[in-house]
Backbone bond lengths (Angstrom), bond angles and torsions (degrees), N, CA, C in turn:
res aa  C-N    CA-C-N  psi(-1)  N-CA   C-N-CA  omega(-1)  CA-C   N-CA-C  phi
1 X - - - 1.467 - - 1.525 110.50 -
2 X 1.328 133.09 -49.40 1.454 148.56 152.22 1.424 101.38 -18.60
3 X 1.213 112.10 -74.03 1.578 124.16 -153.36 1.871 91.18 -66.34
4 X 1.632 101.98 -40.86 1.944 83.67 -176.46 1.966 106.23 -77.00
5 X 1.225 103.92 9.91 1.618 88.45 -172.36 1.712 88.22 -95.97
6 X 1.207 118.15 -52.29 1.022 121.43 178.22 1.846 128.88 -47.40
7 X 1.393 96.92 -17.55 1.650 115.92 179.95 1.448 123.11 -85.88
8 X 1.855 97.64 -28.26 1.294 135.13 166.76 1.462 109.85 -44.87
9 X 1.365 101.17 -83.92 1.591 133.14 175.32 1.474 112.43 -25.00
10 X 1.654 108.45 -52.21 1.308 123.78 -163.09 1.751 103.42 -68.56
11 X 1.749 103.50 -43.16 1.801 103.82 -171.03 1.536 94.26 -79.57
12 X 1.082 135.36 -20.96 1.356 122.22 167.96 1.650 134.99 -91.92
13 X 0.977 113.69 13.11 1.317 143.57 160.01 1.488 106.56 -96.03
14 X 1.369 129.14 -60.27 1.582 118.15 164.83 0.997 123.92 -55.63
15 X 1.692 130.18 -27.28 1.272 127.02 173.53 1.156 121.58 -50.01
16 X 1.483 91.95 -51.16 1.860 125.68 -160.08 1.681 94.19 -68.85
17 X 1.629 128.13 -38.61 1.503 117.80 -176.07 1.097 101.42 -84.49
18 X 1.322 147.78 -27.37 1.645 152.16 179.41 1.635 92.65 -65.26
19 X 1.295 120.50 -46.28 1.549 115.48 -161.48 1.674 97.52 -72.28
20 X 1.101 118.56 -39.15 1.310 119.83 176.88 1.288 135.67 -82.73
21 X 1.114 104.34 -19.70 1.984 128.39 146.40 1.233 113.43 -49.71
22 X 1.243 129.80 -44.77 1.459 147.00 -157.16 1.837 104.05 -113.11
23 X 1.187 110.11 -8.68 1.718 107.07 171.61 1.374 104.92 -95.90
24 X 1.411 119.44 -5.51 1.554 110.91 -160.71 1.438 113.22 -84.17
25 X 0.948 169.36 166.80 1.593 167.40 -44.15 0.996 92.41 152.92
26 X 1.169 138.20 160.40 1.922 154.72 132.78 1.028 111.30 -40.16
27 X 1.630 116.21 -56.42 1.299 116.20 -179.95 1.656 119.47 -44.00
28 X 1.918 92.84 -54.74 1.384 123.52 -171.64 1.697 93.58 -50.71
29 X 0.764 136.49 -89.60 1.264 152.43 157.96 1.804 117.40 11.54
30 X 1.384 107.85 -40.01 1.544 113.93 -157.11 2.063 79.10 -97.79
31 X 1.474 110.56 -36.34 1.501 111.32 -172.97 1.374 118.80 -61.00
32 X 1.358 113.67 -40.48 1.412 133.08 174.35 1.373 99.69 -68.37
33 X 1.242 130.70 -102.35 1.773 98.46 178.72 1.385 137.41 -33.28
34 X 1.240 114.92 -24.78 1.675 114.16 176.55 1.357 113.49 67.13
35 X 1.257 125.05 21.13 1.440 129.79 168.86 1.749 106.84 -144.46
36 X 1.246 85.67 155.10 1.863 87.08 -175.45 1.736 98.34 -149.39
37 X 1.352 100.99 124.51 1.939 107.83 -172.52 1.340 119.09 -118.40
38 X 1.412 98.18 104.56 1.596 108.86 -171.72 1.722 132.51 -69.82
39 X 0.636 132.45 128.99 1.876 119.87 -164.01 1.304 98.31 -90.45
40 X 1.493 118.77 133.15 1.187 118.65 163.97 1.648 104.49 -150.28
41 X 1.369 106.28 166.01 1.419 111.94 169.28 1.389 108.75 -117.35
42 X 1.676 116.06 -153.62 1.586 137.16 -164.33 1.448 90.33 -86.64
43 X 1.409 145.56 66.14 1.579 132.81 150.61 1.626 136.10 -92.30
44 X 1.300 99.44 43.55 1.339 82.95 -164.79 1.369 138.70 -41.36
45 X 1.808 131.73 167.18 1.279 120.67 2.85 2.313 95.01 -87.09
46 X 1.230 110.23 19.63 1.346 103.85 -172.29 1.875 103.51 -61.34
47 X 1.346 101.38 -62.68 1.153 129.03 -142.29 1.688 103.09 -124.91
48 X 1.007 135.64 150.03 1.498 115.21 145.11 1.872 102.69 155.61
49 X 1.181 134.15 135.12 1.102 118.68 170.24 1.955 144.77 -75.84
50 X 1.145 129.95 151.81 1.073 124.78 -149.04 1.274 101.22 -132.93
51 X 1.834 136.14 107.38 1.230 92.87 170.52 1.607 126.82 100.19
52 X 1.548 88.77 -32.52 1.752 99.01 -179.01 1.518 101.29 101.65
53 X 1.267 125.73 0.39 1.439 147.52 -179.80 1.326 121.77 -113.42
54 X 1.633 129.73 114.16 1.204 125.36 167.75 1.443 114.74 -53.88
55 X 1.121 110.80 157.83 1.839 114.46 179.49 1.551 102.11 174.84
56 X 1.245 116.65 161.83 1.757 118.68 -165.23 1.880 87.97 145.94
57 X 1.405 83.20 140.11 1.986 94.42 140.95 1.599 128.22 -26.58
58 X 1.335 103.07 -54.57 1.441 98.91 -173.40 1.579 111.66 -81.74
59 X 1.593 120.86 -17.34 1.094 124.43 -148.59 1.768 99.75 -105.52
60 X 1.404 104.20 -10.05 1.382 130.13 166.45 1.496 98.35 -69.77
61 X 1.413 116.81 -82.80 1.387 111.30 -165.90 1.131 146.01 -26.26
62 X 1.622 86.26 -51.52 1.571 119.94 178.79 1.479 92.81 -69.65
63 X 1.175 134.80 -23.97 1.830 117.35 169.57 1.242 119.16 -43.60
64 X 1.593 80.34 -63.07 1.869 116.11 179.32 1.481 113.00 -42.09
65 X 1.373 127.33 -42.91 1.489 158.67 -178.81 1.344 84.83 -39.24
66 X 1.713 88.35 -99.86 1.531 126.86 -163.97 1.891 109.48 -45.68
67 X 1.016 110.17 -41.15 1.320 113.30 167.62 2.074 113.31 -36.50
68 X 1.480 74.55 -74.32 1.671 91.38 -175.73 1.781 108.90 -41.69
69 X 1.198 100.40 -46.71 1.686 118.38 -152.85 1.773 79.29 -85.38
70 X 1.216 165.28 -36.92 1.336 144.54 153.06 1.520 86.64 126.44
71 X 0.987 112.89 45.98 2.238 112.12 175.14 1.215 84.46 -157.47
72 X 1.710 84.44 147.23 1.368 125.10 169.29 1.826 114.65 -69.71
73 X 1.448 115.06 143.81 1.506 127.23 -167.07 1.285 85.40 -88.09
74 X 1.422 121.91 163.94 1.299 126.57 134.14 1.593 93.32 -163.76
75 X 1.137 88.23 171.47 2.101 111.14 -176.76 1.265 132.86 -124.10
76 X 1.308 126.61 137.57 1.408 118.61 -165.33 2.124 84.19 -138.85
77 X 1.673 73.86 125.88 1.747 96.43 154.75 1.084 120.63 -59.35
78 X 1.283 160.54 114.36 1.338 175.13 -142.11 1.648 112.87 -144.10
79 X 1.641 122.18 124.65 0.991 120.58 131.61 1.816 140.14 -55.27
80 X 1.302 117.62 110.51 1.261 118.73 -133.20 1.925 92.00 -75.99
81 X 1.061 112.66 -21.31 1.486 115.03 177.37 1.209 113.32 -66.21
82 X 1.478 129.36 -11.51 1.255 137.70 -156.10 1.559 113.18 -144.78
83 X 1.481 110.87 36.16 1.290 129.62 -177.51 1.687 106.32 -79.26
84 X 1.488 105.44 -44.63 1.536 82.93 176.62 1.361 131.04 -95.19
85 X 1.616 113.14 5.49 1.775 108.56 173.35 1.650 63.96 -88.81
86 X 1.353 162.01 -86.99 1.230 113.75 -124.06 1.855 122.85 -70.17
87 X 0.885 115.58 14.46 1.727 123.84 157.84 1.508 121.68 -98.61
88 X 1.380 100.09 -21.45 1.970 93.80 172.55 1.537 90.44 -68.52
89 X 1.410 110.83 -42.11 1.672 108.17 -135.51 2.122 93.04 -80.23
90 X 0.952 120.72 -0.02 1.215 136.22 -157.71 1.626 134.77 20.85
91 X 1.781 83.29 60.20 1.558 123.83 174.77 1.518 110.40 -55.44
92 X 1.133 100.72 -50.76 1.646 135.83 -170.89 1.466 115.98 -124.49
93 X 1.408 119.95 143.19 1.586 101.68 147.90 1.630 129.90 -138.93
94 X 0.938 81.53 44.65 1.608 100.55 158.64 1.475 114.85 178.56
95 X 1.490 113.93 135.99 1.712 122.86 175.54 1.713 96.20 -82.19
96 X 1.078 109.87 115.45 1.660 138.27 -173.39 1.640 119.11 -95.17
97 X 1.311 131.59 -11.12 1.221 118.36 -159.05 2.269 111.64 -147.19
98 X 1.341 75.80 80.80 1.450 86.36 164.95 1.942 104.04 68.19
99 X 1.085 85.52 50.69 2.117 103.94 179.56 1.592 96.06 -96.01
100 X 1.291 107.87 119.09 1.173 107.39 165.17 1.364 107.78 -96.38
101 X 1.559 95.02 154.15 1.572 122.09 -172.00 1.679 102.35 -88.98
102 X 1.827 118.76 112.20 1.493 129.78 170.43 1.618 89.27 -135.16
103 X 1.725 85.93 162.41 1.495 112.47 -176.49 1.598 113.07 -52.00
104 X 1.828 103.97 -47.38 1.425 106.57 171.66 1.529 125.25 -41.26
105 X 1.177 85.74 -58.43 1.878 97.26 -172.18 1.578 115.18 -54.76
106 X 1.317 113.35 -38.63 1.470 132.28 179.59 2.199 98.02 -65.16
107 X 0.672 113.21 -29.72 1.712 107.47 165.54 1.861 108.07 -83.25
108 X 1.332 123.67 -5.87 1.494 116.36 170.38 1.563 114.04 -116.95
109 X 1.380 104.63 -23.72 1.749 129.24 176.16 1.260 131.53 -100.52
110 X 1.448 129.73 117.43 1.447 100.69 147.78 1.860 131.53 -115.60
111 X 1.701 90.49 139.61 1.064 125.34 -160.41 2.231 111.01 -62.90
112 X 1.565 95.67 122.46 1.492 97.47 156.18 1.693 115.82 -56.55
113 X 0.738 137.76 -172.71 1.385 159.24 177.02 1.484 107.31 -94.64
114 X 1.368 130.48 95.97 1.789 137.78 -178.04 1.501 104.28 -7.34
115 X 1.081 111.28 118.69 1.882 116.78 171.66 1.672 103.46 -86.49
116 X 1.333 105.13 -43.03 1.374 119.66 -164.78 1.399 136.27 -163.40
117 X 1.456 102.21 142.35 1.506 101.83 -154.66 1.854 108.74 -100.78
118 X 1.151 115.53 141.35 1.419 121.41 -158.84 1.573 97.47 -130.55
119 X 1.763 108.45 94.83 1.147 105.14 155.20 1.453 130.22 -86.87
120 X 1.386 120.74 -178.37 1.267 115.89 -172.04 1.573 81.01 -124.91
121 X 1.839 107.66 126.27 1.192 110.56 153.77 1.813 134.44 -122.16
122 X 1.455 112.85 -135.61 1.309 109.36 150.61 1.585 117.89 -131.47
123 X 1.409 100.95 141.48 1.030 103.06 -168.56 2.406 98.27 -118.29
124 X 1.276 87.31 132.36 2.138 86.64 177.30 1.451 113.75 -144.50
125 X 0.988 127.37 -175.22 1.319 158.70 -166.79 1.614 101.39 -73.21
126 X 1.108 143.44 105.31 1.636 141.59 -175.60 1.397 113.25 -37.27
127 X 1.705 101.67 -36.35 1.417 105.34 -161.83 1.630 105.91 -98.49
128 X 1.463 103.49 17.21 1.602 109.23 -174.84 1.756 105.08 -89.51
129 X 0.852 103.73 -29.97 1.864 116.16 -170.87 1.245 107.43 70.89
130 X 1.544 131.94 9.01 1.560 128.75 161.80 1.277 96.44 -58.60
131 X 1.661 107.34 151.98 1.577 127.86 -157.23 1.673 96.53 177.95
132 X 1.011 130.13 -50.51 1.424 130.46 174.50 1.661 123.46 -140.37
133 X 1.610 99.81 165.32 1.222 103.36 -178.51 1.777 125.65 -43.07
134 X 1.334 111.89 -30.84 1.235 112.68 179.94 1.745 101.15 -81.39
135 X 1.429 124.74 -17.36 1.466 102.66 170.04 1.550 111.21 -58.83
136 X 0.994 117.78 -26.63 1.606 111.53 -138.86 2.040 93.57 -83.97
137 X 1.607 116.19 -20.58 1.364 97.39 163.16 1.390 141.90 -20.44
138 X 1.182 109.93 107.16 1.777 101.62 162.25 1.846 83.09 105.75
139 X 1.343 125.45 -10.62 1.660 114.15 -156.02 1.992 103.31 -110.02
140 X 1.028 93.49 178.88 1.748 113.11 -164.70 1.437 97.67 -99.59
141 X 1.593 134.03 94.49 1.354 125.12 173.10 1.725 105.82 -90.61
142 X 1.734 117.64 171.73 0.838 135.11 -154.44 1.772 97.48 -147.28
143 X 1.396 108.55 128.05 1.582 122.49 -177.87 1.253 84.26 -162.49
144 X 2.231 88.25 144.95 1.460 119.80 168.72 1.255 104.06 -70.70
145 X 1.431 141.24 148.39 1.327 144.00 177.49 1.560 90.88 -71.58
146 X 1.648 88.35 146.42 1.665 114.55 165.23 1.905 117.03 45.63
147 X 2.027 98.95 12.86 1.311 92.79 160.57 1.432 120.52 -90.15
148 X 1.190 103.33 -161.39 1.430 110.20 -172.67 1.522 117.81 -61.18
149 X 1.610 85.54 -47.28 1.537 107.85 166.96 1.756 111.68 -28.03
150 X 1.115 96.31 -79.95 1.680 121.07 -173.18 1.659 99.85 -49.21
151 X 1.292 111.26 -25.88 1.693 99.69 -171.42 1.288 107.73 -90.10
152 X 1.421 116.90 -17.34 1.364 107.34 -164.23 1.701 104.41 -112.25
153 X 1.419 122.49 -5.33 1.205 128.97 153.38 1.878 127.94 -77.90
154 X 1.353 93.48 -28.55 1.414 103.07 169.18 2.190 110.67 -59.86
155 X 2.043 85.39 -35.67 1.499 69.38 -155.84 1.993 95.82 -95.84
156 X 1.516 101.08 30.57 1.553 87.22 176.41 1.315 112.07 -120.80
157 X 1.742 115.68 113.02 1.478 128.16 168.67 1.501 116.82 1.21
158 X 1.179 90.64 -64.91 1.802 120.78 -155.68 1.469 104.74 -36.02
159 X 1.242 70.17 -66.54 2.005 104.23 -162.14 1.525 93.08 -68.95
160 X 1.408 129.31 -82.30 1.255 119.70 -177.23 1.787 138.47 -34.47
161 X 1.599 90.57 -40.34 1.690 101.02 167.03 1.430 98.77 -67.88
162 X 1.151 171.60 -86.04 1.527 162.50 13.52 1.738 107.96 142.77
163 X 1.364 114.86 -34.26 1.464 97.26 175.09 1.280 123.80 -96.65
164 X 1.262 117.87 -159.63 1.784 125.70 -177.82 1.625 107.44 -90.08
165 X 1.330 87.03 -36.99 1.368 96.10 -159.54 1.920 120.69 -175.51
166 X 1.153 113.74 143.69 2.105 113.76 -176.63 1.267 103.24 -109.84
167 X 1.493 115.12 91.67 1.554 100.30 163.51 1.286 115.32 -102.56
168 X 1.571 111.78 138.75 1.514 130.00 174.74 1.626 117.31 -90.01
169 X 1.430 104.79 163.79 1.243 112.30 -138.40 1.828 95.22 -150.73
170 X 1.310 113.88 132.84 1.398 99.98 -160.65 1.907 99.41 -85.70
171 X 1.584 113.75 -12.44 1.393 113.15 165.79 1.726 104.78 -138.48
172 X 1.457 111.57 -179.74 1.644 120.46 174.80 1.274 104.72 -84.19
173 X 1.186 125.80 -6.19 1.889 128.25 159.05 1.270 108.63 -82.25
174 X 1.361 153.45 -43.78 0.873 148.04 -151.25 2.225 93.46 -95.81
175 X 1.113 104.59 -47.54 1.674 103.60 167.86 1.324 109.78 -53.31
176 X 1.314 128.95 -30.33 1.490 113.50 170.77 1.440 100.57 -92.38
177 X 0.808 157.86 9.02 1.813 153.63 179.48 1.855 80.79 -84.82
178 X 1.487 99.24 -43.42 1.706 80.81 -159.40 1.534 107.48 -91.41
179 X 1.336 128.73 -11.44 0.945 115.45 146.05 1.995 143.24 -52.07
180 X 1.072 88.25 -46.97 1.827 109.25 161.77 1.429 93.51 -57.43
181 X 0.934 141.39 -55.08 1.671 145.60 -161.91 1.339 108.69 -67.74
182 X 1.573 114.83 -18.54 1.435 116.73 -172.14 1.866 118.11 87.69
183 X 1.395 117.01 -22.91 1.672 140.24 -170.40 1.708 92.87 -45.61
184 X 1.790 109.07 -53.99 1.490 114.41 -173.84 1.528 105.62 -117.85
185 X 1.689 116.17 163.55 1.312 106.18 159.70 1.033 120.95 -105.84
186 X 1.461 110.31 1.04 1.938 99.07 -173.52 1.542 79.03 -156.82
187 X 1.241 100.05 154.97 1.674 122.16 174.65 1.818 98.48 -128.08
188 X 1.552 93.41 140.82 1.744 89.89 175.79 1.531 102.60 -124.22
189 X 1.279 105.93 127.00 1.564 119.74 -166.25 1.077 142.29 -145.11
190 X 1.268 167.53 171.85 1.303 159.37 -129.82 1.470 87.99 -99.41
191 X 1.396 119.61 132.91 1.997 132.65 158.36 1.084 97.07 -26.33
192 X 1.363 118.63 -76.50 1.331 132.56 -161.41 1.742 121.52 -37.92
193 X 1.314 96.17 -61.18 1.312 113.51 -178.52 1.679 114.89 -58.88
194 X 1.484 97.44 -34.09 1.409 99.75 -169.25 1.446 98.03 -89.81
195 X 1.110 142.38 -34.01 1.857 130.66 165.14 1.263 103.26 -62.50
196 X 1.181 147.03 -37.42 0.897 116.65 -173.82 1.831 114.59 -86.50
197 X 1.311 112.20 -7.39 1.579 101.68 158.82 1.006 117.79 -84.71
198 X 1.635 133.64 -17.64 1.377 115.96 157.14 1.364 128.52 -90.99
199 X 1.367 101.56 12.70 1.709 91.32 151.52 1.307 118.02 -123.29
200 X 1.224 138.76 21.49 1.531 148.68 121.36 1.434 110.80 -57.57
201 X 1.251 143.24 -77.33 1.514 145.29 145.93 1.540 126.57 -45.38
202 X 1.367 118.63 55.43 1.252 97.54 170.19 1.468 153.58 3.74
203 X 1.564 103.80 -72.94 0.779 127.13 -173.80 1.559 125.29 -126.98
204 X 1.329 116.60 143.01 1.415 127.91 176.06 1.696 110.47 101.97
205 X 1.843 111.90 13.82 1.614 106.44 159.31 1.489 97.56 -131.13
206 X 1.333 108.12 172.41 1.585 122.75 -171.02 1.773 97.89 -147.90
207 X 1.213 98.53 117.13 1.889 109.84 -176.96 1.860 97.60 -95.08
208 X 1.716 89.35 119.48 1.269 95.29 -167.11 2.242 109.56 -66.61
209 X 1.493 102.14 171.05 1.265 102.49 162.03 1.659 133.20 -51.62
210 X 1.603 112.35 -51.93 1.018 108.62 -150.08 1.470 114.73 -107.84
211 X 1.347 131.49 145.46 1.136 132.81 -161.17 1.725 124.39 -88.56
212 X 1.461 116.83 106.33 1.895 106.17 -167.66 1.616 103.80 -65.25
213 X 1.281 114.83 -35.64 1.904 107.19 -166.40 1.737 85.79 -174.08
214 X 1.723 87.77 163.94 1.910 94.24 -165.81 1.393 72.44 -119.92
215 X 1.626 110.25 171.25 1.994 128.69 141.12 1.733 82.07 -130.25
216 X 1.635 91.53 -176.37 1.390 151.27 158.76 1.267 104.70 -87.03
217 X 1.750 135.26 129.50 1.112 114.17 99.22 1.518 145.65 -114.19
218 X 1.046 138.54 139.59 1.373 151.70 135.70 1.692 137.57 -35.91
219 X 1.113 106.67 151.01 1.554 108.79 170.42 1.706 93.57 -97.26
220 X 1.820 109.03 149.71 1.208 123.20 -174.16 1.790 105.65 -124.68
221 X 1.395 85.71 115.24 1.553 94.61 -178.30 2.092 96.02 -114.82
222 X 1.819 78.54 164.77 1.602 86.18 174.49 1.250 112.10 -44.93
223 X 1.717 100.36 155.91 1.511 87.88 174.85 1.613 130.92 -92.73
224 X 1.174 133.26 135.48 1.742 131.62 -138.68 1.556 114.66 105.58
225 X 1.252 119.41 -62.82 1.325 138.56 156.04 1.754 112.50 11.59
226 X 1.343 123.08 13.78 1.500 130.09 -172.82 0.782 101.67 -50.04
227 X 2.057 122.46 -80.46 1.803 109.09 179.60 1.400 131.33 -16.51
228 X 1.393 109.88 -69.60 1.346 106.31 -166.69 1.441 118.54 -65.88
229 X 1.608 116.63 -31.81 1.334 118.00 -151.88 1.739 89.68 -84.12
230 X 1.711 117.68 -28.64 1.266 90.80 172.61 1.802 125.25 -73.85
231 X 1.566 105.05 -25.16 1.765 110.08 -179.89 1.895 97.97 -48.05
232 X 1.259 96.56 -46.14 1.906 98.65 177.83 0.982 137.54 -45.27
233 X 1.821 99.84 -43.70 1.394 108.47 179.75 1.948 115.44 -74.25
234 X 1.520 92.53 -27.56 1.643 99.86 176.26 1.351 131.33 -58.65
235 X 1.956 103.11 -33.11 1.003 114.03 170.93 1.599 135.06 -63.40
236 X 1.584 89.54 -34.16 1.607 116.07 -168.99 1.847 85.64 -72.68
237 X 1.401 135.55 -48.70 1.144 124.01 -176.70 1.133 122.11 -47.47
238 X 1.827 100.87 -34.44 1.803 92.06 -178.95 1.024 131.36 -106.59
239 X 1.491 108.52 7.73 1.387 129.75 169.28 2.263 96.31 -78.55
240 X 1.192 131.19 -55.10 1.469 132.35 168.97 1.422 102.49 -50.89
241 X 1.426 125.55 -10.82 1.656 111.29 -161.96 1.675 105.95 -98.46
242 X 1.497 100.56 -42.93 1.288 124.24 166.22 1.598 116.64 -65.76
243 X 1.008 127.02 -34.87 1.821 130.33 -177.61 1.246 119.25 113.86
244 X 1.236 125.41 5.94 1.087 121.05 178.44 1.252 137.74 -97.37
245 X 1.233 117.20 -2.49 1.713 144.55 134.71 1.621 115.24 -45.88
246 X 1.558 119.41 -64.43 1.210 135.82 153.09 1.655 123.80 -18.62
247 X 1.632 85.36 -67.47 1.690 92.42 173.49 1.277 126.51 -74.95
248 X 1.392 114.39 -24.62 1.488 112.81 177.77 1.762 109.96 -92.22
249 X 1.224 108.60 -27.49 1.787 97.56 162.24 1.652 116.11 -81.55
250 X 1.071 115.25 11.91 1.945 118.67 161.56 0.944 109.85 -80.57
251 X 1.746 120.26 -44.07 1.539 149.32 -174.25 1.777 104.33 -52.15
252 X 1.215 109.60 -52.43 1.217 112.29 169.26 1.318 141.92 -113.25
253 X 1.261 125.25 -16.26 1.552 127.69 166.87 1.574 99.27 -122.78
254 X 1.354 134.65 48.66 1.436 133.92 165.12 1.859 122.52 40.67
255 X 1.373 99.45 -11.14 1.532 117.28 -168.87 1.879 109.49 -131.24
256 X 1.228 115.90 142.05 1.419 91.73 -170.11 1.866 104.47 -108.37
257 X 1.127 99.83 121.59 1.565 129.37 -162.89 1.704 100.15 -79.28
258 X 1.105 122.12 -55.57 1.239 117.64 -170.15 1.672 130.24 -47.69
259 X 1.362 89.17 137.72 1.612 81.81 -160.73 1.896 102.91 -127.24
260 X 1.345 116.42 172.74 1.344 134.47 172.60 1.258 114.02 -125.74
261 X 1.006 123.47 143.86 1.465 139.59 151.21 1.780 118.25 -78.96
């Protein structure tokens, strides 16, 4: 009789820590471990490793974040196709590096509040005098396959009636190889990407005026994930309130990009 009271005790004591395992918050959750591991891949200047060391804009922040919020950073390499079983599976908990915010994703994610806005422009040669869509008539453009780039030039009249020719590019490095090469004269490409090659390269590109298509991005937390993703978003406010958003987007795109809603 002992041994069944005692057997008793034991499944209700596991219940009782499972029940309380399972009441705890996201937030609660990320505090109790004291570490929080962001998924990112090769994007530079968001994301990308250095060195054998993650580092990027985004990979900064999230220092800045995690600092404030009293947990330890750490990073996990991610296959980028497989960003959200790695957040069910809680590999990771949060996709960190230049995720844009769409309707789809928002049914597998939930979304921070837009950090930053990512237009798609043109980027050429100084001595080309491309500057806008009507330069690029008669000329040889350059897009990463199946980026954003490529989707939103495919779907604009202008540009498509008007050039020579769309060559694709299996990355936005390899579209500037062929630009330098002379192959294209203008590549149209993520803001981002393109400030930050002209402020690694000084000299010899010119980021045109006009804008082909904008996104969002966001930080991507599990989905439910409300607590935390709002403690995040609070932080990120007072990290922009204080300057240190400011200073670290000078650090990398010379201009400060970060934005609010």
């Amino acid at each position: 009789m002992r041994k069944l009271a005692v057997l008793v005790l034991m499944v209700l004591a596991t219940v009782s820590l499972v029940g309380c395992q399972s009441s705890k918050t996201d937030l609660e959750y990320i505090l109790d471990k004291e570490t929080f591991v962001v998924g990112f891949t090769d994007f530079p200047p968001m994301g990308y490793t250095e060195n054998g060391k993650a580092t990027g804009f985004d990979i900064e922040l999230a220092e800045a974040v995690m600092e404030k919020l009293g947990v330890k950073l750490e990073t996990r390499y991610i296959d980028w196709d497989a960003k959200v079983l790695e957040l069910k599976s809680k590999k990771i908990d949060a996709v960190w590096n230049g995720l844009t915010i769409t309707e789809e994703r928002k049914l597998e994610m939930t979304f921070s509040n837009p950090y930053f806005d990512n237009n798609l422009i043109i980027i050429a040669k100084t001595t080309s005098n491309i500057n806008t869509i009507a330069d690029l008539e008669g000329k040889n453009i350059g897009v990463e396959n199946q980026s954003s780039a490529d989707i939103a030039t495919a779907k604009n009249q202008v540009i498509m009636n008007g050039v020579e020719a769309v060559k694709k590019y299996n990355t936005s490095a390899e579209a500037m190889l062929a630009l330098n090469a002379g192959q294209v004269d203008a590549v149209i490409v993520d803001e981002i990407y393109a400030r930050y090659k002209v402020l690694k390269e000084t000299e010899g590109y010119s980021i045109g005026t006009e804008i082909i298509g904008s996104e969002q991005y966001g930080v991507g937390f599990r989905l439910g994930d409300e607590k935390l993703s709002a403690r995040i978003d609070e932080i990120i406010d007072e990290l922009y309130e204080d300057g240190t958003i400011t200073e670290l987007s000078i650090k990398y795109f010379g201009v400060d990009l970060f934005v609010r809603d």
